[in-house]
C-alpha atoms as a printed R data frame, in Angstrom:
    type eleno elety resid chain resno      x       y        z
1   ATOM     1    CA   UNK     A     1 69.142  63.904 -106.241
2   ATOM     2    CA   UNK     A     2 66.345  61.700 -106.133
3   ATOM     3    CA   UNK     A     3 63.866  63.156 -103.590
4   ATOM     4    CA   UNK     A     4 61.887  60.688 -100.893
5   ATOM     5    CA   UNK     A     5 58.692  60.719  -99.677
6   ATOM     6    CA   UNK     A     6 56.470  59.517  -96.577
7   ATOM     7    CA   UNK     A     7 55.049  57.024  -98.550
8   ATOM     8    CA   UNK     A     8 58.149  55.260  -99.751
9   ATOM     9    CA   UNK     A     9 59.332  54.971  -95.662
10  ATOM    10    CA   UNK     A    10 59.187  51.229  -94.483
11  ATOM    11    CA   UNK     A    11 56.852  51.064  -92.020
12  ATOM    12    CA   UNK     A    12 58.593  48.903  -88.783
13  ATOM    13    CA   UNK     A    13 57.235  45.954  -86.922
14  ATOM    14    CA   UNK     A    14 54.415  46.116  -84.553
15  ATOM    15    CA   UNK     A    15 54.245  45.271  -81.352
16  ATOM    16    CA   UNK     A    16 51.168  44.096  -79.420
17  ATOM    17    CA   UNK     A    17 50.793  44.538  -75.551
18  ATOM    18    CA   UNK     A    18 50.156  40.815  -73.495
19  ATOM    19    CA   UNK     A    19 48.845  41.390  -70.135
20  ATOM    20    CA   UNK     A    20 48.699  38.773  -67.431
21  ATOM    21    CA   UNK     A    21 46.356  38.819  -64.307
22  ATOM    22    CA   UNK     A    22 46.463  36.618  -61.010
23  ATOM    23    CA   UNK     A    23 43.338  35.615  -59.698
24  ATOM    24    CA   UNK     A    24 41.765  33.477  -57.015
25  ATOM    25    CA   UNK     A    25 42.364  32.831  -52.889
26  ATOM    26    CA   UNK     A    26 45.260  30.507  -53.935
27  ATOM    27    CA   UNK     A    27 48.489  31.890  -55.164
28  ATOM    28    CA   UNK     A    28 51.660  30.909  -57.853
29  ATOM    29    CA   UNK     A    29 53.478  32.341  -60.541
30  ATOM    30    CA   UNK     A    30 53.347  32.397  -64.463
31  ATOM    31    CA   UNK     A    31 56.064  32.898  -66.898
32  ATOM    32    CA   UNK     A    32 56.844  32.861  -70.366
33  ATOM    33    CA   UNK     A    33 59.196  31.215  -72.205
34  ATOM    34    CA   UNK     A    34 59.863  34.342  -74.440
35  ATOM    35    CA   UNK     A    35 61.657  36.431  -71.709
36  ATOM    36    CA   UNK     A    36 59.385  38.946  -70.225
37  ATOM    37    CA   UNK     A    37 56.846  37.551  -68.465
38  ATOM    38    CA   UNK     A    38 57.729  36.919  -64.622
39  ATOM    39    CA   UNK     A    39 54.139  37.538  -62.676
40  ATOM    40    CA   UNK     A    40 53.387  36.730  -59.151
41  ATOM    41    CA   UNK     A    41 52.136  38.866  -56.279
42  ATOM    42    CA   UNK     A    42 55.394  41.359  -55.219
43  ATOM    43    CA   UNK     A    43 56.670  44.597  -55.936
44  ATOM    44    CA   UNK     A    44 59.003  42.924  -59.058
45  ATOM    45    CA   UNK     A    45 56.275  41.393  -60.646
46  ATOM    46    CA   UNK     A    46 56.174  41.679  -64.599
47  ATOM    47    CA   UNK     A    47 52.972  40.902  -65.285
48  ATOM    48    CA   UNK     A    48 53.093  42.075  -68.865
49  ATOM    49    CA   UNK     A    49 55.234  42.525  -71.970
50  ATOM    50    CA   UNK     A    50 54.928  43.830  -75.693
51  ATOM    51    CA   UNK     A    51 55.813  41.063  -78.636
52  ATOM    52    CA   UNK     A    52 56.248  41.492  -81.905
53  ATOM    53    CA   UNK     A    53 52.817  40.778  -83.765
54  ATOM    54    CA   UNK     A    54 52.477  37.185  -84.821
55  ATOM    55    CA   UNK     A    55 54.648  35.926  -82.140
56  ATOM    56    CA   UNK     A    56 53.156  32.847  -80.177
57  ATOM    57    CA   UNK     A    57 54.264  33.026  -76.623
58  ATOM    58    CA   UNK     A    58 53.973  30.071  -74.184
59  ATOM    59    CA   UNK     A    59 52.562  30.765  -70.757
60  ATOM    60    CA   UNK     A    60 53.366  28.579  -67.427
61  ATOM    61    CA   UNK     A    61 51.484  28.744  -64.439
62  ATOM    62    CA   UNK     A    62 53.626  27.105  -61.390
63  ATOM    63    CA   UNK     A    63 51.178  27.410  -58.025
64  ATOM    64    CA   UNK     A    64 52.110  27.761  -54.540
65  ATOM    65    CA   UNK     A    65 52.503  25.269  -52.166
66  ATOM    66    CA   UNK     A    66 49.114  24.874  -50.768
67  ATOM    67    CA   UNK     A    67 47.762  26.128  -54.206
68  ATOM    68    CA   UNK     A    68 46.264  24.525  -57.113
69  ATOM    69    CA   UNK     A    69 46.161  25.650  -60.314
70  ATOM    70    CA   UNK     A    70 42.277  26.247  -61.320
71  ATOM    71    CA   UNK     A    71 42.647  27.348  -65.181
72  ATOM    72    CA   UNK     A    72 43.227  29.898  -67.443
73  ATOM    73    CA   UNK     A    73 40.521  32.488  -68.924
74  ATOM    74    CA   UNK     A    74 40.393  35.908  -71.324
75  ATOM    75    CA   UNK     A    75 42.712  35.213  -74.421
76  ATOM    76    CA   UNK     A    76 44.033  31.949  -72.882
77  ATOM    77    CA   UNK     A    77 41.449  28.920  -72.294
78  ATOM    78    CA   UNK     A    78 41.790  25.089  -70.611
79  ATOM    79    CA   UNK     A    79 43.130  23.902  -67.376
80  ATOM    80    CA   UNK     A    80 46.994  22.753  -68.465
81  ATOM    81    CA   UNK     A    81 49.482  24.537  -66.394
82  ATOM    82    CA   UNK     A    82 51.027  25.496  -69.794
83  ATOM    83    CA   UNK     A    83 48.978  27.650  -72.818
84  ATOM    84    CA   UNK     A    84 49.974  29.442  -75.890
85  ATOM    85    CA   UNK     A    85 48.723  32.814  -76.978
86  ATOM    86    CA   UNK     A    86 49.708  34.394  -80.276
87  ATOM    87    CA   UNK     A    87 49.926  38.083  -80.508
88  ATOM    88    CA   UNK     A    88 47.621  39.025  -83.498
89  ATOM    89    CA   UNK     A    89 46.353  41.922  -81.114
90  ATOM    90    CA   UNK     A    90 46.641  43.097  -77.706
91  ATOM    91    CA   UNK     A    91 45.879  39.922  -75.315
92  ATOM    92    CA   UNK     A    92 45.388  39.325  -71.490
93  ATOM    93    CA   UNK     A    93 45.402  36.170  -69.684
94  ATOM    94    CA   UNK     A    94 44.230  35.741  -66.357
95  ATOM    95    CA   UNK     A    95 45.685  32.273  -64.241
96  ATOM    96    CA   UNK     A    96 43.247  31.005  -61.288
97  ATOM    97    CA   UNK     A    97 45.090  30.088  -57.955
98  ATOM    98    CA   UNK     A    98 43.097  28.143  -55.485
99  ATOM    99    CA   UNK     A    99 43.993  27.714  -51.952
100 ATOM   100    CA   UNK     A   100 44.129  23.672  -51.894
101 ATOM   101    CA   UNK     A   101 42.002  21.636  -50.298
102 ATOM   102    CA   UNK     A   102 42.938  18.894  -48.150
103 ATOM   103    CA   UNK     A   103 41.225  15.363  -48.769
104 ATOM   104    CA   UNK     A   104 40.031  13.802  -46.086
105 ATOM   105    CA   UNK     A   105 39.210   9.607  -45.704
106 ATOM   106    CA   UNK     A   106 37.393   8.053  -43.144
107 ATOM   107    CA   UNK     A   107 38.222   5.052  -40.752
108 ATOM   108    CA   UNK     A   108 35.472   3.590  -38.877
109 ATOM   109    CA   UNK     A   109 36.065   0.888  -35.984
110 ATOM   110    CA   UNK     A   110 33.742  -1.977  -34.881
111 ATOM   111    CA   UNK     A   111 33.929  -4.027  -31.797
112 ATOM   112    CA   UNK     A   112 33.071  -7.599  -32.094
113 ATOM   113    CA   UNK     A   113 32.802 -10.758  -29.898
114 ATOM   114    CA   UNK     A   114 31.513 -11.386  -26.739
115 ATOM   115    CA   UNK     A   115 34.035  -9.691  -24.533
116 ATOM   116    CA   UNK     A   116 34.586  -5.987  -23.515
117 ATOM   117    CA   UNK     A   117 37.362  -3.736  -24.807
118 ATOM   118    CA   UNK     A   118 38.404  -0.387  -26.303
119 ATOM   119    CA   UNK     A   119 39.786   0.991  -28.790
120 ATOM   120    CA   UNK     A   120 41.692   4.558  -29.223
121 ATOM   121    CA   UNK     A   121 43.418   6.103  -31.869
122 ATOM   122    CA   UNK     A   122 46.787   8.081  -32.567
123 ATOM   123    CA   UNK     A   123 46.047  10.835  -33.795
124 ATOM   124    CA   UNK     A   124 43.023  11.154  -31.838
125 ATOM   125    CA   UNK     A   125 39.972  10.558  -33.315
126 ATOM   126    CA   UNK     A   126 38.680   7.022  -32.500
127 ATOM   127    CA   UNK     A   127 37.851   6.228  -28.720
128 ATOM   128    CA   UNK     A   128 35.157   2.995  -28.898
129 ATOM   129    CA   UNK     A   129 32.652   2.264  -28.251
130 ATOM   130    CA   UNK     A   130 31.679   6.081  -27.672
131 ATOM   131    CA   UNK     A   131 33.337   7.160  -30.741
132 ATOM   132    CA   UNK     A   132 34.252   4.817  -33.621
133 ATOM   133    CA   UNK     A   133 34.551   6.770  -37.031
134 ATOM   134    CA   UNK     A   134 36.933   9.881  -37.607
135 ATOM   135    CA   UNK     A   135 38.249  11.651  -40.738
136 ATOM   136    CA   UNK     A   136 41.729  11.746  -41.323
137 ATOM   137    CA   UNK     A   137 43.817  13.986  -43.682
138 ATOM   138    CA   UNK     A   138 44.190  11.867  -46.951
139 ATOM   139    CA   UNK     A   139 47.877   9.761  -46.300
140 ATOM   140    CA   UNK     A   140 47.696   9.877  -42.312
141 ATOM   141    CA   UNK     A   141 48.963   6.580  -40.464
142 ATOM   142    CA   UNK     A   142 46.799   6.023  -37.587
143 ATOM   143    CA   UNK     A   143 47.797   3.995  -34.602
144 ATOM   144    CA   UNK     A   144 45.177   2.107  -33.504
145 ATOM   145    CA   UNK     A   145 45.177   0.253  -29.905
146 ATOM   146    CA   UNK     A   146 42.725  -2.032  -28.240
147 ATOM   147    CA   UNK     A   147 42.943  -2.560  -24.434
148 ATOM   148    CA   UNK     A   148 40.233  -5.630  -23.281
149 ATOM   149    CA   UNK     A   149 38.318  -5.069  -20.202
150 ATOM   150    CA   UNK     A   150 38.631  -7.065  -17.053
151 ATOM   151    CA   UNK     A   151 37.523 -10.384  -17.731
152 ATOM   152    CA   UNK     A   152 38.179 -10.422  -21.592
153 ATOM   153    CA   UNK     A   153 41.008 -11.072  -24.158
154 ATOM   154    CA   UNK     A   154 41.950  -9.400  -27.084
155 ATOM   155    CA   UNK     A   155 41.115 -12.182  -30.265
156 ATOM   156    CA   UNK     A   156 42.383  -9.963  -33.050
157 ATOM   157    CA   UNK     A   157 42.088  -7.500  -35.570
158 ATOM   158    CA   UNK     A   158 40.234  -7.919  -39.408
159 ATOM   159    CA   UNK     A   159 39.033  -5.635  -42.027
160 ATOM   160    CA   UNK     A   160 41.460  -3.255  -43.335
161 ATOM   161    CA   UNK     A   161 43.734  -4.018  -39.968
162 ATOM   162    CA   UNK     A   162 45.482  -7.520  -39.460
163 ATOM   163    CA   UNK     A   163 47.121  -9.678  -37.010
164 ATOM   164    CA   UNK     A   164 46.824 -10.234  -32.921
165 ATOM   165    CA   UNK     A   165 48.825  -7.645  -31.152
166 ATOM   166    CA   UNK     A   166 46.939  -4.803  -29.565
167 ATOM   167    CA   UNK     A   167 48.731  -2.268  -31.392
168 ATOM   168    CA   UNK     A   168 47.887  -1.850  -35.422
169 ATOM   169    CA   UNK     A   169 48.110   0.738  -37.928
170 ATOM   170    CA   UNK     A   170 46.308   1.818  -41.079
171 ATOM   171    CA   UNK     A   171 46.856   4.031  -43.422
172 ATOM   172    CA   UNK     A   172 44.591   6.372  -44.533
173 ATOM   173    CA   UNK     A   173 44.664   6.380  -48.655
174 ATOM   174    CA   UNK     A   174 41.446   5.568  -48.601
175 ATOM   175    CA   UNK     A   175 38.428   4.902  -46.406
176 ATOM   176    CA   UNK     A   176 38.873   2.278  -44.093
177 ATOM   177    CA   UNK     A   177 37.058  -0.463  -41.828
178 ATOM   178    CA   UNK     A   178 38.848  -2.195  -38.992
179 ATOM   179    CA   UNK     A   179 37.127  -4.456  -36.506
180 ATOM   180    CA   UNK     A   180 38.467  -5.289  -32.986
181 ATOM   181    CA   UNK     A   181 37.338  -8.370  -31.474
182 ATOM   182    CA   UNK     A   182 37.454  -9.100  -27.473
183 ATOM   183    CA   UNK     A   183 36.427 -12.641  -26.062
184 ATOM   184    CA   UNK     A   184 35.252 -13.652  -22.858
185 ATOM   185    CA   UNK     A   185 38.653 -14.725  -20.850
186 ATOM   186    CA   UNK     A   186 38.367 -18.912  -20.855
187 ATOM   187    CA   UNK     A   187 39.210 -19.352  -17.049
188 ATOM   188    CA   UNK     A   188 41.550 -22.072  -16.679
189 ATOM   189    CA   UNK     A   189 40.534 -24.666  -13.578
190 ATOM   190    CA   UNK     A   190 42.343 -27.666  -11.452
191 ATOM   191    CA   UNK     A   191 40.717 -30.555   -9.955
192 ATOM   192    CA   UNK     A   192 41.157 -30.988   -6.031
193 ATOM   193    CA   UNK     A   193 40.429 -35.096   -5.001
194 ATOM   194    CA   UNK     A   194 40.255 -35.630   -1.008
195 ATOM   195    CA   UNK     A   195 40.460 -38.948   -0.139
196 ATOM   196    CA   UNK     A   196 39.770 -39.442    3.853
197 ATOM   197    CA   UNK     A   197 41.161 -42.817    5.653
198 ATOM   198    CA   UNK     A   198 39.644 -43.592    9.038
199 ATOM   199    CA   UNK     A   199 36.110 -42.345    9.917
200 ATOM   200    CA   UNK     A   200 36.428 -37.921   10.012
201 ATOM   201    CA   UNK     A   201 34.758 -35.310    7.252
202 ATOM   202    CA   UNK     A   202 36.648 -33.129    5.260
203 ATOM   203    CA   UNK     A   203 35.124 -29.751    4.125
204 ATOM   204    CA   UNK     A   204 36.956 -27.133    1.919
205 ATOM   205    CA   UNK     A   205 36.699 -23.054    1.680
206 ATOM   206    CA   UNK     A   206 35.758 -21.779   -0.767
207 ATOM   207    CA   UNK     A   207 32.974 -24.808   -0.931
208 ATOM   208    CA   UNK     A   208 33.152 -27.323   -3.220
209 ATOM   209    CA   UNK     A   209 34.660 -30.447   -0.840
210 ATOM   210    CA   UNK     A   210 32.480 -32.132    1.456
211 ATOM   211    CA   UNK     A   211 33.905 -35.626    2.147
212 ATOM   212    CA   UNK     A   212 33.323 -38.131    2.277
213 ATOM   213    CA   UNK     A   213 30.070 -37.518    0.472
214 ATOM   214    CA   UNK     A   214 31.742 -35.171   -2.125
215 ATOM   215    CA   UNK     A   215 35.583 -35.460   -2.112
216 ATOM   216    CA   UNK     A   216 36.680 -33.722   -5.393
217 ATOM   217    CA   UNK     A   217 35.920 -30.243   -6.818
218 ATOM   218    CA   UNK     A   218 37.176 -28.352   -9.668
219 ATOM   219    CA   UNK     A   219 38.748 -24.551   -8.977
220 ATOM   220    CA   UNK     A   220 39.531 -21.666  -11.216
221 ATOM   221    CA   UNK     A   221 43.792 -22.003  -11.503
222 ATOM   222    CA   UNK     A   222 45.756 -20.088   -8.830
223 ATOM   223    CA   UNK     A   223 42.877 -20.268   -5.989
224 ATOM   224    CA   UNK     A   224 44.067 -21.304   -2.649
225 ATOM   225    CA   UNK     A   225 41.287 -23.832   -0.976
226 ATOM   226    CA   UNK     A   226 41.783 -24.130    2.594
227 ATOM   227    CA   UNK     A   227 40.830 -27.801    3.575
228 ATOM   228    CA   UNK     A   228 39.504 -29.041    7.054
229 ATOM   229    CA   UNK     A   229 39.737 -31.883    8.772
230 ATOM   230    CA   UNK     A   230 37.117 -32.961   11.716
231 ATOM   231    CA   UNK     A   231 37.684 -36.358   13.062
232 ATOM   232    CA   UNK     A   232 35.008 -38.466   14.185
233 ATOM   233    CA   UNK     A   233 33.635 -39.415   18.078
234 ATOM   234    CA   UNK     A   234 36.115 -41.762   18.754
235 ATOM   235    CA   UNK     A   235 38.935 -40.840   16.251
236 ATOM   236    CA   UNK     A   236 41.550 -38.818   16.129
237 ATOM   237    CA   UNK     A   237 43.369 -36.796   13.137
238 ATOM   238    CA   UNK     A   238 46.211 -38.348   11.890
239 ATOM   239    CA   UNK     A   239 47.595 -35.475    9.886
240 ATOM   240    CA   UNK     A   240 47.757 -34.789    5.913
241 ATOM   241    CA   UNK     A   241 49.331 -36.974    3.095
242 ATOM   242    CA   UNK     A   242 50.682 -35.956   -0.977
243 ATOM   243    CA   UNK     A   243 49.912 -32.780   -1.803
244 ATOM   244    CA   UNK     A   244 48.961 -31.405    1.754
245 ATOM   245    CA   UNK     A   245 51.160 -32.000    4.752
246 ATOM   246    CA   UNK     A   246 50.937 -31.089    8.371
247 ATOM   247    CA   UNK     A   247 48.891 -32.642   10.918
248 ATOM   248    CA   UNK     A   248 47.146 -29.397   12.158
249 ATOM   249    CA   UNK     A   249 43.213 -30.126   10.909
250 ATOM   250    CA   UNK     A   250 43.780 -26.926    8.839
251 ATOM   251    CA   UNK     A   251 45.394 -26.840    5.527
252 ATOM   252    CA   UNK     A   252 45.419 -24.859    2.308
253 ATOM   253    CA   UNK     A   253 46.421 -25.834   -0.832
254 ATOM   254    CA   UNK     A   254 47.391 -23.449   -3.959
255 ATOM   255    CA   UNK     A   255 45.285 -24.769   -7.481
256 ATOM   256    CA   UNK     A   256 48.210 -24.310  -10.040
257 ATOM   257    CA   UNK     A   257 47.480 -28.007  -10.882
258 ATOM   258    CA   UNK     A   258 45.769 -30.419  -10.201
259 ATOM   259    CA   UNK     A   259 46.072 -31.598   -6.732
260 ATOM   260    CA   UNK     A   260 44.915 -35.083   -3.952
């Protein structure tokens, strides 16, 4: 019988120890595509596994929601979610997890013209004049409305807003520039002619008439003028005619038009 000895044993494969580490305020998971590797912070984490020597193993780092993936260091290098180590030795990887950070652009609002307004914001944020630029979280729609002051119209919107309602919105991929513009309100006005027959005056309140050296006066639309008559020594009032009527000496007349 042949005899054997330790030297003639085949020696069997080796097997070589990767390690993988979580790091960073973020957090995530990394796996391998060779079974074995299943690491993320828990009590059934596998955060390591022995290959046979020469085997490459792909790594794949998968981070949290509200996590982004920072990189890898030790035996693993570069900033892919996915890296490749090959067992020549013992090797430990270490994946970075960093708690995201949430991008911010900002909208700034100008008022314009020669009127008086506002304009707020929803979310809150914008309240102009006193405060006319906030940051937004990076995809936010922001309502923005402009109320005109007593006295004033809203003309509009420009800049990264559009059109003439009071209401717009923007959103917020970017920074952004909207300007609100307010006008002076263009009071509309009627034209009141007094014509006086026979010898009398005619005065009007508010002031304007004084016939029959000034018989017609203009009036902002919708004011009611209250005309009187005052007859002469000698003559008597005869009453009103067209647009007034009555024969009291007292009469008013509403300016929706104009009016004789």
């Amino acid at each position: 019988m042949a005899s054997s000895s330790i030297g003639d044993r085949v020696a069997g494969p080796a097997f070589h120890l990767l390690a993988v580490n979580l790091s960073g305020d973020g957090s995530g998971a990394v796996t391998s595509t060779s079974a074995g590797i299943d690491c993320s912070v828990g009590a059934d984490a596998d955060c390591s596994q022995r290959y046979r020597e020469g085997s490459e193993v792909t790594l794949t780092a998968a981070p949290a929601s509200g996590s982004t993936f920072a990189g890898w260091s030790g035996d693993c290098g570069g900033s892919s979610q996915t890296t490749s180590v090959t067992l020549a030795a013992a090797r430990s990887c270490t994946a970075t997890f960093d708690v995201e950070q949430e991008q911010t652009a900002t909208l700034n609002v100008t008022v314009a013209g020669d009127g008086v307004g506002t304009v707020t914001s929803s979310p809150s944020g914008i309240s102009c004049p006193s405060g006319c630029s906030a940051s937004y979280d990076t995809g936010t729609e922001v309502t923005l409305t402009a109320a005109p002051a007593s006295g004033s119209t809203f003309a509009g919107w420009s800049g990264d807003c559009g059109g003439n309602s009071q209401t717009t919105s923007v959103t917020m991929d970017a920074a952004r520039s909207c300007t609100a513009t307010f006008n002076v309100e263009q009071q509309q006005t009627a034209t009141l002619n007094v014509t006086v027959t026979g010898s009398g005056t005619v005065t009007s309140s508010p002031s304007g008439i004084s016939c029959p050296a000034d018989c017609s006066a203009s009036y902002d639309t919708g004011t009611e003028v209250t005309l009187s008559a005052a007859p002469a020594s000698g003559s008597t009032f005869a009453g009103w005619g067209n647009d007034c009527g009555g024969n009291s000496q007292t009469t008013s007349v509403t300016m929706d038009a104009a009016r004789s």
